[in-house]
PQR file of N, CA, C, O and H, with PARSE charges and radii, in Angstrom:
ATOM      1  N   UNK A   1      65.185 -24.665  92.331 -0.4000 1.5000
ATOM      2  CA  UNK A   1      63.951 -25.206  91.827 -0.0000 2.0000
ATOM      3  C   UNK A   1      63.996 -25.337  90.296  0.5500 1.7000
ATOM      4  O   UNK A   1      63.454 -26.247  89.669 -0.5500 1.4000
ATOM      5  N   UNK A   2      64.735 -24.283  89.743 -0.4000 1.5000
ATOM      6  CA  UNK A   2      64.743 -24.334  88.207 -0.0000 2.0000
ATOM      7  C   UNK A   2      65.686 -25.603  87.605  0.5500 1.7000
ATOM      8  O   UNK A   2      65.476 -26.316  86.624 -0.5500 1.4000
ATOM      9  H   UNK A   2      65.176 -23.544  90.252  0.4000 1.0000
ATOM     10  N   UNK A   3      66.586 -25.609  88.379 -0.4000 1.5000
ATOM     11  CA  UNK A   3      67.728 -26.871  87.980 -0.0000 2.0000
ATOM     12  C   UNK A   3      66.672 -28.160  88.383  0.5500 1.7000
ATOM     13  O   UNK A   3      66.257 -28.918  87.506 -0.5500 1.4000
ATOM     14  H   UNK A   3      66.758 -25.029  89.176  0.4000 1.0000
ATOM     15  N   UNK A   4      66.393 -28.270  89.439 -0.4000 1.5000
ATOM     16  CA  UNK A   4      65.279 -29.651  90.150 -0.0000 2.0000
ATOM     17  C   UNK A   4      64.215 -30.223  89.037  0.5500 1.7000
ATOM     18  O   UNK A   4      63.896 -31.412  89.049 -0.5500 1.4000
ATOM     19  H   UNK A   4      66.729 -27.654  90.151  0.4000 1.0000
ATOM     20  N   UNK A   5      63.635 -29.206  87.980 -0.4000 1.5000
ATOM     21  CA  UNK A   5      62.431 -29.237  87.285 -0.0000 2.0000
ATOM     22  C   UNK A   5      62.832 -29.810  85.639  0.5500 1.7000
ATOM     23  O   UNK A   5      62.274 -30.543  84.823 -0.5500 1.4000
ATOM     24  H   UNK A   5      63.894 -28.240  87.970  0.4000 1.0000
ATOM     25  N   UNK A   6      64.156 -28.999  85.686 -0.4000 1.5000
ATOM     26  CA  UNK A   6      64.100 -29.262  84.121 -0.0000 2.0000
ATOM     27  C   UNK A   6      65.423 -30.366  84.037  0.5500 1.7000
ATOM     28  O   UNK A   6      65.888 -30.704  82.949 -0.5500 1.4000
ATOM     29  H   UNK A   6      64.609 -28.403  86.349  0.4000 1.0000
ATOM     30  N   UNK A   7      65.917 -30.836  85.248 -0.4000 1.5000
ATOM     31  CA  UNK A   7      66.726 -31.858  85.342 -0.0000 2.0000
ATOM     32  C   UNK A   7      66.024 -33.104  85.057  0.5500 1.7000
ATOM     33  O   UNK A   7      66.801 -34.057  85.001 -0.5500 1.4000
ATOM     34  H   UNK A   7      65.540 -30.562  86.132  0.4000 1.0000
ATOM     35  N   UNK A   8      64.691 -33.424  84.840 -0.4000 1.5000
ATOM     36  CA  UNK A   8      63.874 -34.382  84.432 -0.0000 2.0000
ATOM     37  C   UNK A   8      64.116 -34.671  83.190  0.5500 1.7000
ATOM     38  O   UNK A   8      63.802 -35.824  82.897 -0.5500 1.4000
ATOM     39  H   UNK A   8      64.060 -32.650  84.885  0.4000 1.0000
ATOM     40  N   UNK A   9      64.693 -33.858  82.098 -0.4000 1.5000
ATOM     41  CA  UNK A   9      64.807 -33.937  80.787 -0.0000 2.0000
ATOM     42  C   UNK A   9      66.136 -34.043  80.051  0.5500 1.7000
ATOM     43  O   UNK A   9      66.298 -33.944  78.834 -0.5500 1.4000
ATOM     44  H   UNK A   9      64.948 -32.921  82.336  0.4000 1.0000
ATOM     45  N   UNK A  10      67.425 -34.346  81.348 -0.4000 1.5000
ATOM     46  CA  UNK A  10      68.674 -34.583  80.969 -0.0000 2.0000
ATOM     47  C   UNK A  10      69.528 -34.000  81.343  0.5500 1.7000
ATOM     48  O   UNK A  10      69.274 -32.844  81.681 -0.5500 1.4000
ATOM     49  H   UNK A  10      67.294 -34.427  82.336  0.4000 1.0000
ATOM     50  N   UNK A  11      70.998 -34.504  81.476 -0.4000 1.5000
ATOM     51  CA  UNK A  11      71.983 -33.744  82.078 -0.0000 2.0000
ATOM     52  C   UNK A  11      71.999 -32.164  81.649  0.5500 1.7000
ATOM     53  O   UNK A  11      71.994 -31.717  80.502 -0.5500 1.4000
ATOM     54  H   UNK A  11      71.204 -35.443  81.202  0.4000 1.0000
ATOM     55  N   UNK A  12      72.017 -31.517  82.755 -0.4000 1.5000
ATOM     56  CA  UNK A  12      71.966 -29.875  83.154 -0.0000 2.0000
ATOM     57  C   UNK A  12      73.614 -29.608  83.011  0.5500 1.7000
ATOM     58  O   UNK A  12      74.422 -30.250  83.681 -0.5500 1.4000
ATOM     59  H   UNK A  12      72.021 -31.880  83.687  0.4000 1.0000
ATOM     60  N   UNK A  13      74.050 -28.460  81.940 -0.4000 1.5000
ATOM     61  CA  UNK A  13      75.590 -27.893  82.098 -0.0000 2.0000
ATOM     62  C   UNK A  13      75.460 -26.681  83.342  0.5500 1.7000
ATOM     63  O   UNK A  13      76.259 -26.654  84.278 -0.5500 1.4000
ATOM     64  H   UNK A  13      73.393 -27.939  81.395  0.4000 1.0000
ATOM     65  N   UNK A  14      74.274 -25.643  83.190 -0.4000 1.5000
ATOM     66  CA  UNK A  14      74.412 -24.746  83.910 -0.0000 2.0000
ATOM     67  C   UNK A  14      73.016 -24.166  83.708  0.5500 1.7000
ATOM     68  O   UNK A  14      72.336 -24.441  82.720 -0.5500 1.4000
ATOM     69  H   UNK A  14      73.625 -25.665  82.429  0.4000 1.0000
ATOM     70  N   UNK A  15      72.590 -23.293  84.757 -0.4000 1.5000
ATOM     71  CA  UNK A  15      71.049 -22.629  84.913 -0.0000 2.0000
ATOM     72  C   UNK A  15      71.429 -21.119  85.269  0.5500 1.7000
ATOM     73  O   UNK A  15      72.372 -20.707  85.946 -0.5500 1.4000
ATOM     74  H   UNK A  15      73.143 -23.070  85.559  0.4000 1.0000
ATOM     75  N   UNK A  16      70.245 -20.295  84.501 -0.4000 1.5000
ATOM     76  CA  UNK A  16      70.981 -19.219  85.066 -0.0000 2.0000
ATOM     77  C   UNK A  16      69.920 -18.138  85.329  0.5500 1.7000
ATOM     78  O   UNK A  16      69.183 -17.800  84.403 -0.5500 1.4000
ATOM     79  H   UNK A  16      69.479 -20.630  83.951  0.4000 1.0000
ATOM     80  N   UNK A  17      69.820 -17.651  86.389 -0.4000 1.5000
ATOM     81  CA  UNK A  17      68.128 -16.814  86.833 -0.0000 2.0000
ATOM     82  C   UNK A  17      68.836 -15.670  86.184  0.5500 1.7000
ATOM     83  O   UNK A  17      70.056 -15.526  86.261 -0.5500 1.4000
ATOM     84  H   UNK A  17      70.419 -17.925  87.141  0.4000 1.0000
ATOM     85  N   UNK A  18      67.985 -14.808  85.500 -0.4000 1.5000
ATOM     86  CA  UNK A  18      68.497 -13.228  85.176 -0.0000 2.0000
ATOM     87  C   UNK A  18      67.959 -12.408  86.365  0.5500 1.7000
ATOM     88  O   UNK A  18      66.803 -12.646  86.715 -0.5500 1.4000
ATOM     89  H   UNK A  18      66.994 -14.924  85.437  0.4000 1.0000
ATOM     90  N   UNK A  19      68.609 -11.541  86.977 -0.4000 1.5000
ATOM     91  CA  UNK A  19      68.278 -10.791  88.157 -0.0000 2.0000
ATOM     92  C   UNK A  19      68.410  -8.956  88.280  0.5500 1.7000
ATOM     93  O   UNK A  19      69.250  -8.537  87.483 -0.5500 1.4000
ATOM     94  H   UNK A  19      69.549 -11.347  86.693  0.4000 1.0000
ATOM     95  N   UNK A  20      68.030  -8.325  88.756 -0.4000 1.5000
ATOM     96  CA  UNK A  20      67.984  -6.921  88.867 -0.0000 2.0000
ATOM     97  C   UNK A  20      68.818  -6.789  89.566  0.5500 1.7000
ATOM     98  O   UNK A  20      68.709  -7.139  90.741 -0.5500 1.4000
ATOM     99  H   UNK A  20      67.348  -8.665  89.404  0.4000 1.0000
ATOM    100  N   UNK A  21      69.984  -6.211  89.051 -0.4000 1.5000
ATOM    101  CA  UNK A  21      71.074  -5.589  89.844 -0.0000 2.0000
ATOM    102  C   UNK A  21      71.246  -4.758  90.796  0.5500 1.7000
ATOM    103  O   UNK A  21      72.330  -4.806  91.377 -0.5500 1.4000
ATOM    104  H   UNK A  21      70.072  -5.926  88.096  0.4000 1.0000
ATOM    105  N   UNK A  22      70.546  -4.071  91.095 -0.4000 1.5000
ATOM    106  CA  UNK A  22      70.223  -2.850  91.935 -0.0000 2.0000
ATOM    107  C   UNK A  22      69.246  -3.854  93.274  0.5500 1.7000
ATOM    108  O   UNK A  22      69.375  -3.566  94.464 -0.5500 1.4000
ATOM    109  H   UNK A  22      69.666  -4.032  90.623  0.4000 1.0000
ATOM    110  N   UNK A  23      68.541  -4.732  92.915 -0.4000 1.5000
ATOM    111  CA  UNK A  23      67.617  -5.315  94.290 -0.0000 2.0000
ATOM    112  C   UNK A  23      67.996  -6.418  94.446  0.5500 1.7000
ATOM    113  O   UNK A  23      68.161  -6.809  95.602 -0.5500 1.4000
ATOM    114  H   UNK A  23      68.437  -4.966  91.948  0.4000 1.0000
ATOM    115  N   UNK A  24      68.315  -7.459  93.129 -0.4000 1.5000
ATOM    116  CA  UNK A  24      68.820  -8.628  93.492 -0.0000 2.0000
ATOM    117  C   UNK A  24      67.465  -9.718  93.263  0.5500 1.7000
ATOM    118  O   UNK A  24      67.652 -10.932  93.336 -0.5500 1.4000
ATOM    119  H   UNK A  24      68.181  -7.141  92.191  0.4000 1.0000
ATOM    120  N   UNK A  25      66.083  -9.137  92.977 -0.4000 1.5000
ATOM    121  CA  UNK A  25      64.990  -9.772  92.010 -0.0000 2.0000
ATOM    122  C   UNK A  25      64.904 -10.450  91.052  0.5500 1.7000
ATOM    123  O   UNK A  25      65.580  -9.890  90.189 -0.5500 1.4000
ATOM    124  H   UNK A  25      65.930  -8.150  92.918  0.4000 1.0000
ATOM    125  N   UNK A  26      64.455 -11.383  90.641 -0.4000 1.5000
ATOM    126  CA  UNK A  26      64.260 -12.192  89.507 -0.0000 2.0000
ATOM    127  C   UNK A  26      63.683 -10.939  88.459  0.5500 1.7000
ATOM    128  O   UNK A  26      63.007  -9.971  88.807 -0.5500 1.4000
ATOM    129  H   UNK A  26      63.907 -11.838  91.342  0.4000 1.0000
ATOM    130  N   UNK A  27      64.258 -11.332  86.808 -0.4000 1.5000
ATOM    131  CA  UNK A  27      63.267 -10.159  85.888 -0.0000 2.0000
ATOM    132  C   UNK A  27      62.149 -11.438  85.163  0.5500 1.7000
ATOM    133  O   UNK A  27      61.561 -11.433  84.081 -0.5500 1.4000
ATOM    134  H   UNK A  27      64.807 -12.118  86.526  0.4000 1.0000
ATOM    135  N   UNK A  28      62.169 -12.256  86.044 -0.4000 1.5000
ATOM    136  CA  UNK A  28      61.098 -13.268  85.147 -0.0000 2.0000
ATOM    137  C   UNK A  28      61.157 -14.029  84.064  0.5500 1.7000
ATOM    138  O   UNK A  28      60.287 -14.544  83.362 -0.5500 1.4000
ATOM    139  H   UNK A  28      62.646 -12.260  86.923  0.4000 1.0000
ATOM    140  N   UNK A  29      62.713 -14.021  84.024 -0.4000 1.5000
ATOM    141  CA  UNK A  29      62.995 -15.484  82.876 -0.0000 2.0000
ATOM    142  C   UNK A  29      64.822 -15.835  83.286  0.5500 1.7000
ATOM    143  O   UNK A  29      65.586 -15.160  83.976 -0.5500 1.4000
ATOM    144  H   UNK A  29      63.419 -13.603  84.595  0.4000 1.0000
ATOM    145  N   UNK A  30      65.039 -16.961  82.650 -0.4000 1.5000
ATOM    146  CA  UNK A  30      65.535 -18.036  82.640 -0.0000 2.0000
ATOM    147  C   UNK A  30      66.238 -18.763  81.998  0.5500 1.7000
ATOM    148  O   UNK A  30      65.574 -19.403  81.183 -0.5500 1.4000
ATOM    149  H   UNK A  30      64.418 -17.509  82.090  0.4000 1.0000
ATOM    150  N   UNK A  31      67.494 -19.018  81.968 -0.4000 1.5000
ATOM    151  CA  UNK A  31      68.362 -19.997  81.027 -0.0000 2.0000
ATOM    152  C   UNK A  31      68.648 -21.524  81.937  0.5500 1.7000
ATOM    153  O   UNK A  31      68.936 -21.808  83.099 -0.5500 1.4000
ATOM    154  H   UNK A  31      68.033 -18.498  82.631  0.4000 1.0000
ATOM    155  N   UNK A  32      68.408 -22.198  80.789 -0.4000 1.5000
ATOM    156  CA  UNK A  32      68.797 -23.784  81.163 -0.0000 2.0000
ATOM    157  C   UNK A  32      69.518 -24.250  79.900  0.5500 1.7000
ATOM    158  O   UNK A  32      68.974 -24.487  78.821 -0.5500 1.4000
ATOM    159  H   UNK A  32      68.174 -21.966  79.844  0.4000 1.0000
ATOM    160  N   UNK A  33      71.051 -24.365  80.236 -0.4000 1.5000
ATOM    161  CA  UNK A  33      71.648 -25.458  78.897 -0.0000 2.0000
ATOM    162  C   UNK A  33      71.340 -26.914  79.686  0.5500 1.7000
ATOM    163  O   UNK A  33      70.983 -27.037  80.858 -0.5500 1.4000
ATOM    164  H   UNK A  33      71.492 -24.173  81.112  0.4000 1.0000
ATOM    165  N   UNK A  34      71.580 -27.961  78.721 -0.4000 1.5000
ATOM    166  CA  UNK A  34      71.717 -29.106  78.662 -0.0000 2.0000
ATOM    167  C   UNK A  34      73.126 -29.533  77.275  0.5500 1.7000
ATOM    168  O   UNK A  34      73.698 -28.887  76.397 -0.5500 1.4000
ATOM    169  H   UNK A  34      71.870 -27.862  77.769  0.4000 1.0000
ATOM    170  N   UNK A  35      73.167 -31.030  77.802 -0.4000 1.5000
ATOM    171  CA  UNK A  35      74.629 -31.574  77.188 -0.0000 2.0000
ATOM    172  C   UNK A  35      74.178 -31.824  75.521  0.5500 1.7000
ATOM    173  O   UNK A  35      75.097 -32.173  74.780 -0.5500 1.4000
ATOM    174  H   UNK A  35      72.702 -31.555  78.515  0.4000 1.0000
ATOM    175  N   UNK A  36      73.164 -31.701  75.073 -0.4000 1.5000
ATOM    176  CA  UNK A  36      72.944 -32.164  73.775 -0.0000 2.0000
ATOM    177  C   UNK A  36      71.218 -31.197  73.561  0.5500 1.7000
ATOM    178  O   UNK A  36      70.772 -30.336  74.319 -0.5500 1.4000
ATOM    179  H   UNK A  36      72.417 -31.418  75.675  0.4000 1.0000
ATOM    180  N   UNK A  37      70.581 -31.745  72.276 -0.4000 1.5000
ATOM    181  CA  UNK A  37      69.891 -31.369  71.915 -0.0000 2.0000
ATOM    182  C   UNK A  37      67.854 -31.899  72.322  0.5500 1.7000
ATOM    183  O   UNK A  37      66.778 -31.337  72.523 -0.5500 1.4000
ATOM    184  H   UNK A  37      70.943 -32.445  71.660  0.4000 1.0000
ATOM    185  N   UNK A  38      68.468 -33.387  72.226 -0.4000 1.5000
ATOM    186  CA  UNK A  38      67.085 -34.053  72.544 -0.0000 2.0000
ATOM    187  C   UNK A  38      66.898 -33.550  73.509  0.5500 1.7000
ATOM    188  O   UNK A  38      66.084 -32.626  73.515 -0.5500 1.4000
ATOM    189  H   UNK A  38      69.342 -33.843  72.062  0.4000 1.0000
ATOM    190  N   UNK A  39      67.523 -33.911  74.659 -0.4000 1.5000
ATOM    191  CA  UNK A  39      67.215 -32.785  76.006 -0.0000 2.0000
ATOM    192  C   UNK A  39      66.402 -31.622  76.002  0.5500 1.7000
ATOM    193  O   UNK A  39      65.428 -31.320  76.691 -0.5500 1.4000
ATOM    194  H   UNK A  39      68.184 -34.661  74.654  0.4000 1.0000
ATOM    195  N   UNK A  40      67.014 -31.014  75.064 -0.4000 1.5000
ATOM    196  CA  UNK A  40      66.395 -29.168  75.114 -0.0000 2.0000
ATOM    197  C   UNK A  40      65.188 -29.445  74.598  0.5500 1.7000
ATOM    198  O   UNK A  40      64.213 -28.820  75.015 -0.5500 1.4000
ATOM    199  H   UNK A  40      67.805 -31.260  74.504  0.4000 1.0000
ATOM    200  N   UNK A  41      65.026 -30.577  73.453 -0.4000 1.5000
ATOM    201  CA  UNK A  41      63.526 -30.848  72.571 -0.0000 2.0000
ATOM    202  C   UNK A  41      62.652 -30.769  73.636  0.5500 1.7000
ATOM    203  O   UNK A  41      61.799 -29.931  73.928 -0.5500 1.4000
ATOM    204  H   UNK A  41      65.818 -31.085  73.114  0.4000 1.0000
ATOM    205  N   UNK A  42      63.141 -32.149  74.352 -0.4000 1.5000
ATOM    206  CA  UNK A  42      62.339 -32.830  75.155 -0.0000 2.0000
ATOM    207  C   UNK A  42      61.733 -32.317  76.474  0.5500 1.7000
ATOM    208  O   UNK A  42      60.853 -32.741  77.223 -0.5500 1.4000
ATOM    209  H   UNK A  42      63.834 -32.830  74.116  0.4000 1.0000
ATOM    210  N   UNK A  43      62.536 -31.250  76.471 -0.4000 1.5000
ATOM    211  CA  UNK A  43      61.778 -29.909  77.637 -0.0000 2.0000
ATOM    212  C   UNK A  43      61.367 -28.492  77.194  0.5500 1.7000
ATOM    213  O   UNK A  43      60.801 -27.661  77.905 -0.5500 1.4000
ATOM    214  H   UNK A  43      63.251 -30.906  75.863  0.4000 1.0000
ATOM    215  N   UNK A  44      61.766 -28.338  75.814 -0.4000 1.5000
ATOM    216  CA  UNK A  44      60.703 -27.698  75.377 -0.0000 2.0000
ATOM    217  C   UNK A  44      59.492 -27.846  74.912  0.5500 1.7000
ATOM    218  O   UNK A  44      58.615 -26.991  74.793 -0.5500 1.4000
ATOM    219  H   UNK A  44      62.225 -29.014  75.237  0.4000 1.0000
ATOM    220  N   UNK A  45      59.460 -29.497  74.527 -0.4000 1.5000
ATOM    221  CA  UNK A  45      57.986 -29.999  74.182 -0.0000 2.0000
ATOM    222  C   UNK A  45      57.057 -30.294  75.544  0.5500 1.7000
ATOM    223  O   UNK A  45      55.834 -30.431  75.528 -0.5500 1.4000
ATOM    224  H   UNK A  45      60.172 -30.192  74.623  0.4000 1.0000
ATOM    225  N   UNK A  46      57.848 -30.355  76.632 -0.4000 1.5000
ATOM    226  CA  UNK A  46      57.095 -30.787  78.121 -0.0000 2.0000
ATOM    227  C   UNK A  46      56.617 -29.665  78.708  0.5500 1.7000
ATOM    228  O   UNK A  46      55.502 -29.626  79.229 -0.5500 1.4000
ATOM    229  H   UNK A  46      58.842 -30.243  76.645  0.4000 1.0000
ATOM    230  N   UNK A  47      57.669 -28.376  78.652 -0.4000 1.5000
ATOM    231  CA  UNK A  47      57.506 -27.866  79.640 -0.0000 2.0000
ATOM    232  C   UNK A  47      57.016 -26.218  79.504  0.5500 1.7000
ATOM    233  O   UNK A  47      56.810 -25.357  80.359 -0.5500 1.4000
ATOM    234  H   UNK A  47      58.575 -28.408  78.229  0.4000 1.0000
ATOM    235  N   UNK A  48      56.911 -26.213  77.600 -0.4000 1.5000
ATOM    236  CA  UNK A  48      56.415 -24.875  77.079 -0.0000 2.0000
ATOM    237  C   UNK A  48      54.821 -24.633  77.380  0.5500 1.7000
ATOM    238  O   UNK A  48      54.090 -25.521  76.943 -0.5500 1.4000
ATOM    239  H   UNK A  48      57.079 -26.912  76.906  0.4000 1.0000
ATOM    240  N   UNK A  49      54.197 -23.565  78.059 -0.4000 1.5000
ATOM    241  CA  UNK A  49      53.085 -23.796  78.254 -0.0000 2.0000
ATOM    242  C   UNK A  49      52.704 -23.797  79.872  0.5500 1.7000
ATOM    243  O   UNK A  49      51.759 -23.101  80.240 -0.5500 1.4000
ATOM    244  H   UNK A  49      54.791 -22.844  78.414  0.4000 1.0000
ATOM    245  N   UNK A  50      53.355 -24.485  80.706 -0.4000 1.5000
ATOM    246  CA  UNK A  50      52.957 -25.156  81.983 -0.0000 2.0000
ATOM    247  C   UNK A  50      53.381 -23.872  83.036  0.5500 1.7000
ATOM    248  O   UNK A  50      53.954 -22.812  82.787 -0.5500 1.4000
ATOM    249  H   UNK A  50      54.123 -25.051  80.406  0.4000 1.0000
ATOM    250  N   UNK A  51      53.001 -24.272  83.956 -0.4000 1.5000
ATOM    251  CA  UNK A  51      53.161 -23.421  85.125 -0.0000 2.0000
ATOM    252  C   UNK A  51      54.493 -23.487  85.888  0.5500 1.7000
ATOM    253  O   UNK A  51      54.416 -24.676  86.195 -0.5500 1.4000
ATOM    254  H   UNK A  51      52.535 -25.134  84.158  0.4000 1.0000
ATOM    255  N   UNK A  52      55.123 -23.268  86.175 -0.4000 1.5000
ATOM    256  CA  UNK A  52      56.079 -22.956  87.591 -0.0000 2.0000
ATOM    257  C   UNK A  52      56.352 -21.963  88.041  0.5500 1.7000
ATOM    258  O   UNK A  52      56.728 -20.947  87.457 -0.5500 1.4000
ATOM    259  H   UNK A  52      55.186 -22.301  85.926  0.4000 1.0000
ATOM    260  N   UNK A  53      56.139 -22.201  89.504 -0.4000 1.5000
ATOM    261  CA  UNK A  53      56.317 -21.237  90.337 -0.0000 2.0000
ATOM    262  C   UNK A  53      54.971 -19.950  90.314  0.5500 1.7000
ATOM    263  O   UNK A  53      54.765 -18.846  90.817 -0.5500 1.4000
ATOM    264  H   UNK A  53      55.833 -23.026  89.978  0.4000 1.0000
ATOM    265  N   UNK A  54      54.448 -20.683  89.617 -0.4000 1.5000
ATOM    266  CA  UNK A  54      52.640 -20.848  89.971 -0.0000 2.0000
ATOM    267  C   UNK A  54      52.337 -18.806  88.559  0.5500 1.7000
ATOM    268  O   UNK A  54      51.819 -17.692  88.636 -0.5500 1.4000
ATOM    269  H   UNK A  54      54.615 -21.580  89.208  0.4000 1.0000
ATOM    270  N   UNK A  55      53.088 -19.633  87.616 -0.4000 1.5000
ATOM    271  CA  UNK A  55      53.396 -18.678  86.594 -0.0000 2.0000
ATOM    272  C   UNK A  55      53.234 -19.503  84.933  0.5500 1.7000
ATOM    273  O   UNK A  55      53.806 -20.577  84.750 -0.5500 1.4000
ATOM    274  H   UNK A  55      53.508 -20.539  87.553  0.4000 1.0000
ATOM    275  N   UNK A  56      52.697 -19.080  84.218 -0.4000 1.5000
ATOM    276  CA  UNK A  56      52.642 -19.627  83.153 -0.0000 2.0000
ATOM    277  C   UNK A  56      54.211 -19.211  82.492  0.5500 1.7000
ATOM    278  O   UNK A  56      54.772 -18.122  82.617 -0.5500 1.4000
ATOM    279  H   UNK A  56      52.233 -18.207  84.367  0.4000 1.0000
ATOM    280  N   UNK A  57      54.721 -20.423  81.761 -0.4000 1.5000
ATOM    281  CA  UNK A  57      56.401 -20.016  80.791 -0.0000 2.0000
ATOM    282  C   UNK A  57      56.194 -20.607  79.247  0.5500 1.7000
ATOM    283  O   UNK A  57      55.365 -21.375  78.761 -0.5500 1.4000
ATOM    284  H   UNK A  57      54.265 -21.307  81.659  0.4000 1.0000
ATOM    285  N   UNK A  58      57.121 -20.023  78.808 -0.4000 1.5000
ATOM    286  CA  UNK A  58      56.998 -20.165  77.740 -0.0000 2.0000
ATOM    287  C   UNK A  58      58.827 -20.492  77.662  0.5500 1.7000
ATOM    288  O   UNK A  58      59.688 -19.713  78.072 -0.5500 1.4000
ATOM    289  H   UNK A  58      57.795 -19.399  79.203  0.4000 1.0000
ATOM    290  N   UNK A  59      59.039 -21.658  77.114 -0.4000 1.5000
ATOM    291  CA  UNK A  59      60.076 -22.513  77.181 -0.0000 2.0000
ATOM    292  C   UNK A  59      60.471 -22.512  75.396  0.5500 1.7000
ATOM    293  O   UNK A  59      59.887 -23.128  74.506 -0.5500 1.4000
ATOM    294  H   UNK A  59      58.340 -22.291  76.782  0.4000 1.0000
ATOM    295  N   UNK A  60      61.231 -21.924  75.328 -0.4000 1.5000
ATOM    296  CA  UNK A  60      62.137 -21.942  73.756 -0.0000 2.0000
ATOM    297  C   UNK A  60      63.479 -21.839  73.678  0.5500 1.7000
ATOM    298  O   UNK A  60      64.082 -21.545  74.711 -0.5500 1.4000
ATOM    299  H   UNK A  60      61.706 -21.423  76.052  0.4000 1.0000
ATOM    300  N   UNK A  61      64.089 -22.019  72.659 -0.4000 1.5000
ATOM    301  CA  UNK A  61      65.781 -22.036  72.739 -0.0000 2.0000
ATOM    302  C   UNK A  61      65.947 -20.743  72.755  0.5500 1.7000
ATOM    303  O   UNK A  61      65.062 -20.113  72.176 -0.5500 1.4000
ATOM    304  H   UNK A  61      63.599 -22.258  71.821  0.4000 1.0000
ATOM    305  N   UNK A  62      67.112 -19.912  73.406 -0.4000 1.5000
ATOM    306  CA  UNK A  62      67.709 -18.736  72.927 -0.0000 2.0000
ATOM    307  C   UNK A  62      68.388 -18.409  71.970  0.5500 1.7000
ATOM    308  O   UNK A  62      69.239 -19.150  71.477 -0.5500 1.4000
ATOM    309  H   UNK A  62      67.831 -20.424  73.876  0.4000 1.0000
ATOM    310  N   UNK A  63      68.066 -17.017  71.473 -0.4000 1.5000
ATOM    311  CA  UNK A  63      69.277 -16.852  70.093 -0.0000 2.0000
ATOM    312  C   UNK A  63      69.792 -15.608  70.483  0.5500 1.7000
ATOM    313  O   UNK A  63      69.088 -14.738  70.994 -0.5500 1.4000
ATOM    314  H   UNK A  63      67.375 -16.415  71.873  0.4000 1.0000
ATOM    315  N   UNK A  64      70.779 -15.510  70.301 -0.4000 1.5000
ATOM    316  CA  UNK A  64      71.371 -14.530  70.646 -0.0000 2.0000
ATOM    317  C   UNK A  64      70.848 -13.157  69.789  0.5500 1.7000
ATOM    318  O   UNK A  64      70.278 -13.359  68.717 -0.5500 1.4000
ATOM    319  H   UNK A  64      71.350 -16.217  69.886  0.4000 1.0000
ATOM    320  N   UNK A  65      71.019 -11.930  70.205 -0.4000 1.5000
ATOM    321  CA  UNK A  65      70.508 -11.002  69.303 -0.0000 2.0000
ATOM    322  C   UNK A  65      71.480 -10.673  68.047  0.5500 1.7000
ATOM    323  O   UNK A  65      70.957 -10.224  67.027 -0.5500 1.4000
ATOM    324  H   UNK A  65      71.483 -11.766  71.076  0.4000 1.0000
ATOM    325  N   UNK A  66      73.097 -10.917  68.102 -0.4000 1.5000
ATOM    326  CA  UNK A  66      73.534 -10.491  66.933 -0.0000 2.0000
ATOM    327  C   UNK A  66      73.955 -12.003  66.699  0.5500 1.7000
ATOM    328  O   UNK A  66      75.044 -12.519  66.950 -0.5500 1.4000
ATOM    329  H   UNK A  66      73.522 -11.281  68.931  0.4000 1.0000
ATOM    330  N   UNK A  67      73.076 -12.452  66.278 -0.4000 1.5000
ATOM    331  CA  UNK A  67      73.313 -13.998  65.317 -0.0000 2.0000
ATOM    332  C   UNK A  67      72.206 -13.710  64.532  0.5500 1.7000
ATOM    333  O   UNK A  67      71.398 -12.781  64.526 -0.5500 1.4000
ATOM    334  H   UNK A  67      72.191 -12.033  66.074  0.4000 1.0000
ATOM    335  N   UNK A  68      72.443 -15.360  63.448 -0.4000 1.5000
ATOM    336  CA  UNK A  68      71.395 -15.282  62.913 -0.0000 2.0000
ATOM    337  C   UNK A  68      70.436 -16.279  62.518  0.5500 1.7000
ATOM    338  O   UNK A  68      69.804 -16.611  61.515 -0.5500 1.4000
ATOM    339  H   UNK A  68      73.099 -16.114  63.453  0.4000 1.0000
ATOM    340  N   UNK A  69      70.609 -16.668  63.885 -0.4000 1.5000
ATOM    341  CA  UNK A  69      69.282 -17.762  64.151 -0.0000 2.0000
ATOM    342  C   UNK A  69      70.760 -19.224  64.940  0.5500 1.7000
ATOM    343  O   UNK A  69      70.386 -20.328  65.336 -0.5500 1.4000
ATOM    344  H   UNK A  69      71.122 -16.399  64.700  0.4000 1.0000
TER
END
């Protein structure tokens, strides 16, 4: 469903659910790359805010924690 949704906004490299190791649960967030940048704009300007999976998200780029920005 996560690949299906944000495939509206451009070629998808890879999606990736973060999950609880021990049960195998979603922890409630989410990676989506795409092949370029407008892409990522263009679904973070669509899709920050909105519901899926009947959940409000909040859609931003990731940074890694030891970078710097």
């Amino acid at each position: 469903m996560l690949y299906e949704t944000f495939s509206n906004f451009g070629l998808i490299i890879s999606t990736k659910i973060t999950r609880d190791p021990e049960d195998g649960s979603s922890k409630g967030y989410g990676f989506v790359s795409y092949d370029n940048f407008e892409s990522s704009d263009t679904a973070i300007a669509q899709m920050n805010g909105q519901y899926f999976s009947g959940k409000q998200i909040n859609v931003q780029y990731a940074i890694k924690k030891d970078s710097k920005g």
